[in-house]
C-alpha positions in Angstrom: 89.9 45.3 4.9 89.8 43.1 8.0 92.7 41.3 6.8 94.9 44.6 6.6 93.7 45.8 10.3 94.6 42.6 11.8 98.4 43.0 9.9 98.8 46.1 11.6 97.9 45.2 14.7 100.0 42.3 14.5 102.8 44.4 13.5 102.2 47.0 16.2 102.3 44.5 19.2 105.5 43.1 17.2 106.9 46.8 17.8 105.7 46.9 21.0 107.3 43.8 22.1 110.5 45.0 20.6 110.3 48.5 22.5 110.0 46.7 25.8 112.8 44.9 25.2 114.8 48.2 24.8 113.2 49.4 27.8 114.3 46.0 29.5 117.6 46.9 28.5 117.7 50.5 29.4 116.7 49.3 32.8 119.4 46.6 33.4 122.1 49.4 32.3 120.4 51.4 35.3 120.0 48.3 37.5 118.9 50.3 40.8 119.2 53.6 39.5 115.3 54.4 40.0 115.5 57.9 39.3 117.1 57.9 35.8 115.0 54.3 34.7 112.0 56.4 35.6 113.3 59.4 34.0 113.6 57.5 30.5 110.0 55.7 31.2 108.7 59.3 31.6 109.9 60.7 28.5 109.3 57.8 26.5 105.2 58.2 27.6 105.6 61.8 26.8 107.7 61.0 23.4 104.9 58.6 22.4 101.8 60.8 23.3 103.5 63.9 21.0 104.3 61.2 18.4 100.9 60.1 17.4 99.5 63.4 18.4 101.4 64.7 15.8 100.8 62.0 13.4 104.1 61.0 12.6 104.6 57.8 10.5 105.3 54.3 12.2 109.1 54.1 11.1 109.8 57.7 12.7 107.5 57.3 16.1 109.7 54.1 16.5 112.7 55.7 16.3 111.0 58.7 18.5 110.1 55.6 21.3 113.6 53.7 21.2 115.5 57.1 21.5 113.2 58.4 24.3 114.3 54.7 26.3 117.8 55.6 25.5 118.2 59.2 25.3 120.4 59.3 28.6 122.2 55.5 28.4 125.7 57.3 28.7 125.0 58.7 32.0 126.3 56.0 34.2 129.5 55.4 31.5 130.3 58.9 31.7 130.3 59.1 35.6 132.8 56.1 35.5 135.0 57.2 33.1 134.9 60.8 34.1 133.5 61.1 37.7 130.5 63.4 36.3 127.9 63.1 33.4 128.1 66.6 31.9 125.5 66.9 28.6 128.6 66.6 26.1 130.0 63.7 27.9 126.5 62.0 27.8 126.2 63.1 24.0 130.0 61.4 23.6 129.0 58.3 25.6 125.6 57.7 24.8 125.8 56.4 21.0 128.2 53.4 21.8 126.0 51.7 24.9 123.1 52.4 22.6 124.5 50.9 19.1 125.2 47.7 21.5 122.0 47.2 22.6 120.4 47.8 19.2 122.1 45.9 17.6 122.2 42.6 20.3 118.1 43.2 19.4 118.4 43.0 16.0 117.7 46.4 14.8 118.2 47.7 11.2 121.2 49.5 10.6 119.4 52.8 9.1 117.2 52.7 12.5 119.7 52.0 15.1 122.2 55.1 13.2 119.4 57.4 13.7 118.9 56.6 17.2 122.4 57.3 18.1 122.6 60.2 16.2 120.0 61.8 18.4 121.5 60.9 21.2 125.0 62.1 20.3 123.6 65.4 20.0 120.0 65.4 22.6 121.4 68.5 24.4 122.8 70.1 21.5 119.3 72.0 20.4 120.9 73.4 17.2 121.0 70.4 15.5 117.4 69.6 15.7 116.7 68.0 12.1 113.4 66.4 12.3 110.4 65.3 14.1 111.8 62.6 15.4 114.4 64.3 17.6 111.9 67.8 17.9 109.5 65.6 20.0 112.5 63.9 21.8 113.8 67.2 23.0 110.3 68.2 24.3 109.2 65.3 26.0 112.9 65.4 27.8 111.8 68.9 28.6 108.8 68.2 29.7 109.7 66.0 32.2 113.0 67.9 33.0 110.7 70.8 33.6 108.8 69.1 36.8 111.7 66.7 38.1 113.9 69.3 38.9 111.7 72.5 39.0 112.8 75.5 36.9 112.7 78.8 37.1 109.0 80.4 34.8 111.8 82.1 32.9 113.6 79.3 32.1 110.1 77.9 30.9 109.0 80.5 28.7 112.5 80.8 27.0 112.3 76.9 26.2 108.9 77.2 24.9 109.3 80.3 22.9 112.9 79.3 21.2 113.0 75.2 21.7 109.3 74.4 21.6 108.4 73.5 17.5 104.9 71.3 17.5 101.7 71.8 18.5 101.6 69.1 20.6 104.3 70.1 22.5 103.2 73.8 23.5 99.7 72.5 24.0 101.2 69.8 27.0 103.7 72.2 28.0 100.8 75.2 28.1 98.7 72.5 30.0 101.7 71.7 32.7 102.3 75.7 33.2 98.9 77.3 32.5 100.0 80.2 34.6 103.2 80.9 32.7 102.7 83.4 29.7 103.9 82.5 26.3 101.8 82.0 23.1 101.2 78.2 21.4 102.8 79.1 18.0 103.6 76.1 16.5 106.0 75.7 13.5 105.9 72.4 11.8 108.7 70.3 11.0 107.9 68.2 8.2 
């Protein structure tokens, strides 16, 4: 039994070493951009709180953590190649800057295919397909939703038609206690 808690330790600080070297990465593509670098180190502490909160397996909450670091990548490539970063042209931009750095850090194929898929389509709520990019979309919100301060409307519409987990709700009920809407959750699994 010892020996099988000290693999997985050992393989969880390998993962962690590996996600702060995506984080490294995000941050030199945002060299001096402190807003957005923050922005992704944000969501990435939400993404990981809802991802073992909601007991997700160690494959999926790494995928959840690398596409939290990454979710907005495209931003500065869009504002160069088309003088704004719309949500589509973040979505359209995204996947490329993100397959490069995966792949320079030796990521698996299967891994570094689901990461850009949740980032070619992060804004794009419709094509939630699994936990993984559920909790992305609600840790974005939740930081989204005290960055740049939203209307309660706004609020209660994300958390009654975006808002799946438990986990989720419960944070989003704890950041906006006064707001009324009911913590409903609806597993995906």
């Amino acid at each position: 039994m010892r020996c099988i808690v000290i693999k997985n330790y050992l393989n969880n600080a390998k993962m962690d070493r590996q996600i702060a070297k995506v984080a490294q990465a995000m941050m030199e593509r945002n060299r001096g951009d402190i807003r957005r670098i923050e922005h992704s180190l944000k969501v990435y502490g939400w993404a990981l709180q809802l991802g073992i909160n909601e007991s997700i397996d160690e494959k999926t909450l790494e995928i959840l953590e690398i596409t939290a670091l990454l979710h907005d990548i495209g931003i500065h490539v869009a504002e160069k190649k088309y003088g704004h970063s719309t949500s589509q042209y973040q979505e359209l931009e995204g996947p490329q800057v993100a397959r490069e750095i995966l792949t320079t850090l030796g990521y698996a194929p299967d891994v570094v295919d689901r990461v850009c898929y949740i980032i070619s389509k992060h804004h794009t709520f419709t094509a939630i397909d699994n936990i993984d990019f559920q909790l992305l979309v609600e840790a974005d919100f939740l930081v989204n939703s005290t960055e740049d301060p939203l209307k309660e409307n706004q609020i209660i519409n994300f958390a009654r038609n975006i808002f799946k987990t438990e986990s989720g709700l419960i944070c989003l009920k704890l950041l906006f206690p006064h707001l009324d809407f009911v913590i409903v959750p609806d597993k995906l699994r």
